[in-house]
N, C-alpha and C positions, 0 to 999 in steps of 0.2 A: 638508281638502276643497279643490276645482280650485274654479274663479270660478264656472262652471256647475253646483257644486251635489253634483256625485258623488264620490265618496268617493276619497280619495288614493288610484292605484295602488299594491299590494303596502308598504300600510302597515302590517300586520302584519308582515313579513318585515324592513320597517326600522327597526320597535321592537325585534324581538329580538334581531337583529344590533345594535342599539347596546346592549340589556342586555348581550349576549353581552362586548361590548367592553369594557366595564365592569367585571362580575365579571374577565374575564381578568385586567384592568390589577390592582383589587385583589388577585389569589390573585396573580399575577407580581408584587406588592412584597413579601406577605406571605412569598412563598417566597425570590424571587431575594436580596433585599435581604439578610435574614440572610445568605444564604451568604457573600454579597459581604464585608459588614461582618468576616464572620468570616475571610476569607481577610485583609481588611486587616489583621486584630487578628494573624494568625498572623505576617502579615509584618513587624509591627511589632515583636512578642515578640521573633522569630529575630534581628531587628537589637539590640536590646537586648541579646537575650544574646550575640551577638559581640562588643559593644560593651564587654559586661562583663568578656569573655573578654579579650579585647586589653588592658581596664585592668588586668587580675591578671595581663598578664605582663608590661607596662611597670613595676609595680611593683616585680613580681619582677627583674625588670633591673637595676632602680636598686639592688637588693639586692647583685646581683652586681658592681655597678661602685662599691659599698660595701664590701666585699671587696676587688676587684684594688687598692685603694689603699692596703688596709692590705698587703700583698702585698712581703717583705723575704727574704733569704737563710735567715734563721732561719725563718720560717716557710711555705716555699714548698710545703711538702705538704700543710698544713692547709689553704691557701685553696685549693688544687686539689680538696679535696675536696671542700670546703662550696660551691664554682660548680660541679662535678659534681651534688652533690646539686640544687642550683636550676634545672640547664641540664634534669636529668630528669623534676623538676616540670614545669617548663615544657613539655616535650614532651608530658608524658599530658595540660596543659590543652591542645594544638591535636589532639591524635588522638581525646579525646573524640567520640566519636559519641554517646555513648549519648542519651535522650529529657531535655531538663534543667525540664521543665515544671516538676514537683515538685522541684527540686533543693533548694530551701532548705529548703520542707519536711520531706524526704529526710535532708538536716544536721540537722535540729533533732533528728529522733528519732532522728539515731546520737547526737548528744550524750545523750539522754536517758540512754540505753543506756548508753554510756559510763560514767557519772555511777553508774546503778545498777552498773553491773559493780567500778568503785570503792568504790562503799559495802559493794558484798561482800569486795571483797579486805580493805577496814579491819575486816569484824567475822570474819575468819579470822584476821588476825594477833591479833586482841585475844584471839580464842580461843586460838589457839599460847602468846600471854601469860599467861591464866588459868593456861592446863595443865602452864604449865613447861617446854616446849618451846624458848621462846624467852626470852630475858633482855629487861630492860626498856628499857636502852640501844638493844637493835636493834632494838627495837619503837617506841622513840621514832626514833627515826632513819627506821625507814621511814613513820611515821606521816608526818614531815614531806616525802619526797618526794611520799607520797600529796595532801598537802593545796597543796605548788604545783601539781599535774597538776589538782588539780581546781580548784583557781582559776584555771588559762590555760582553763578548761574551759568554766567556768560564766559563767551567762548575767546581765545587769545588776540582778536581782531577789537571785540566790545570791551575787553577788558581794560586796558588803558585809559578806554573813554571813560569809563564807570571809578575807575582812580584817580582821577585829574576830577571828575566830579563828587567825589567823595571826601578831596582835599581841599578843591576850592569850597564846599560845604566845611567842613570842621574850621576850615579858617575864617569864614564869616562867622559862624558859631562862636568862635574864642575872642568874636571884637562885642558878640552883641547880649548872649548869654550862655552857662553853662547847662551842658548834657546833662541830663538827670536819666538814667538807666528804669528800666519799664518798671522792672522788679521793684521799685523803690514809688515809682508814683503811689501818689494815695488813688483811695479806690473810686473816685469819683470818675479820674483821671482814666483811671485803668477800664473801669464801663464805658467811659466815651470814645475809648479807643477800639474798645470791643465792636461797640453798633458801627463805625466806619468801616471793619474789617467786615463783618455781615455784607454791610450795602457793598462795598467791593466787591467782595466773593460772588454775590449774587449779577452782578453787573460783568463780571472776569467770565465763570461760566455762560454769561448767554452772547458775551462776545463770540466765545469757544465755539458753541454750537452756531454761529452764523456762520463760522466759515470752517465747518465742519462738512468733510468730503471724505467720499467713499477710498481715498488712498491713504487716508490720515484718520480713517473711522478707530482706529483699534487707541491711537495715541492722543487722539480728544476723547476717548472717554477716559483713557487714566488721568487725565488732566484734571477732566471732570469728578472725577472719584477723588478724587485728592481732595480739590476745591470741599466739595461735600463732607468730607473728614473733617475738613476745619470748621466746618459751618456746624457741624457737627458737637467739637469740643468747645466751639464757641457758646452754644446753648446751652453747656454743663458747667459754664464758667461762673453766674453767681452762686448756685450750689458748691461748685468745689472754694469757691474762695472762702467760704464760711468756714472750713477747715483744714485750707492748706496749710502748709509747712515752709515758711519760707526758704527757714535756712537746709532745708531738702529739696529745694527749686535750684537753690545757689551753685550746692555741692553736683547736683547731677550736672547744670549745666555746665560747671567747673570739669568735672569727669569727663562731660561727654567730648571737650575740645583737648583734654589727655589722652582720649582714646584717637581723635583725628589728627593729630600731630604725631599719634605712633603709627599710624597706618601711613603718613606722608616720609614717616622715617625710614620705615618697611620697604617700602614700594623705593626708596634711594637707593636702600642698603642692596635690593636685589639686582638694581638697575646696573652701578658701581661693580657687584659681582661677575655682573655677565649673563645671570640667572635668565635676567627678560630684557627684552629688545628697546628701543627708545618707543616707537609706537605703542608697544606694550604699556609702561611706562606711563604715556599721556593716555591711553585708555582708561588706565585704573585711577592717575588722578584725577579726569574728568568724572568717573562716579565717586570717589570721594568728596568730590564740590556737590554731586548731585544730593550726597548724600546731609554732609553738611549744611544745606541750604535748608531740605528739610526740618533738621535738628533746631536750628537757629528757629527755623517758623512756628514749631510747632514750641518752643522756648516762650518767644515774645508775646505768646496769644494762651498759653497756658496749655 
């Protein structure tokens, strides 16, 4: 009301326009805010994951510069290959485009996968075993590739299992016969272990594809693509053995676990620093195992 009594000019009209102002300001936090926040959180992610990206190849660096030093006359084709294979890692981690939201995610259920496609392949050979197909030697034999693939594989809960059975293996081993390393079989040997890995592979993918679902579609087919790789270099294996090089089998293989013990040194020394997080940390050496596991397979089968 004015001093004289009559009612404040268009005071309805400046109640509503300040309600007016009000609800707006509310419904513009309720709205804008999130978006805001969310773009922060996106911008934070993206940096993160570069950030993560740049540590797994300063890693991988230190890998290669663990290499050039072992790097001598005698073995100058071996470490050209194994900084080849690292220089091309490295490449597909900066050309990744793809979305890495779910990536870990993403890791976990190829490992699942993995792991089940493994447990097919050991109860195919065990069958081969029953049936007579295969002799017991070669079935011990690949049993034991199979159980270090799945121990660079497996996650800190499977792991112990896969130690305690790796142990109680080599000590039945050391009452009954000794190891003889793949590379050293004669070749009769090394074929029959060849066609076990076939019939696995072949029996691993179509377990894959059984319980292949449209939520796991992207990470059964890498499984798949893998598998197929090997099936792959398997087919080129009497051909290459008429001219491999043993003792450039040796040396790469030698190489290539100097370059994974530098990337396990790496990934300490940054951790120790303060550089990256503990999580951080067990991220990078869960794909150093992934990667590893690879190495070792792609070793044993030539």
């Amino acid at each position: 009301m004015l001093e004289d009594g009559s009612p404040f000019p268009e005071r309805s009209l400046i109640l509503f326009l300040a309600a007016a102002v009000i609800l707006l300001s509310l419904l513009a936090a309720s709205v804008l805010l999130p978006l805001l926040s969310k773009k922060k959180k996106s911008a934070d992610e993206a940096e993160r994951e570069e950030s993560e990206r740049q540590i797994q190849i300063r890693v991988m660096s230190a890998a290669i510069q663990a290499v050039h030093r072992e790097r001598n006359e005698e073995n100058e084709a071996a470490v050209s290959s194994v900084i080849a294979d690292y220089k091309q890692w490295i490449h597909r981690i900066r050309m990744k485009n793809a979305d890495r939201k779910a990536a870990t995610h993403s890791r976990e259920k190829e490992n699942e996968l993995r792991l089940l496609a493994l447990a097919e392949e050991r109860e195919c050979a065990r069958n081969l075993l029953e049936s007579g197909e295969i002799s017991r030697e070669h079935a011990n034999q690949f049993f034991k590739t199979l159980d270090q693939i799945e121990l660079l594989l497996a996650n800190r809960l499977h792991l112990w299992t896969m130690l305690l059975k790796l142990f109680f293996g080599r000590l039945k081993a050391g009452f009954t016969r000794r190891e003889v390393a793949l590379a050293k079989l004669p070749a009769a040997d090394v074929e029959a272990l060849r066609s076990i890995k076939i019939r696995t592979c072949e029996a691993a993918i179509e377990e894959v594809r059984k319980v292949r679902r449209t939520e796991t579609d992207r990470e059964a087919a890498d499984v798949i693509t893998h598998y197929n790789r090997v099936l792959d270099r398997l087919a080129r294996i009497p051909d290459a053995m008429q001219r491999r090089d043993k003792r450039f089998d040796e040396r790469k293989k030698e190489l290539r676990w100097v370059a994974v013990q530098a990337e396990r040194d790496e990934v300490q020394s940054l951790y120790e620093q303060g550089v990256i997080t503990r999580e951080t940390a067990s991220k990078l050496r869960r794909i150093i195992r992934e990667r590893e596991a690879a190495m070792f397979e792609q070793d044993e089968i030539g």
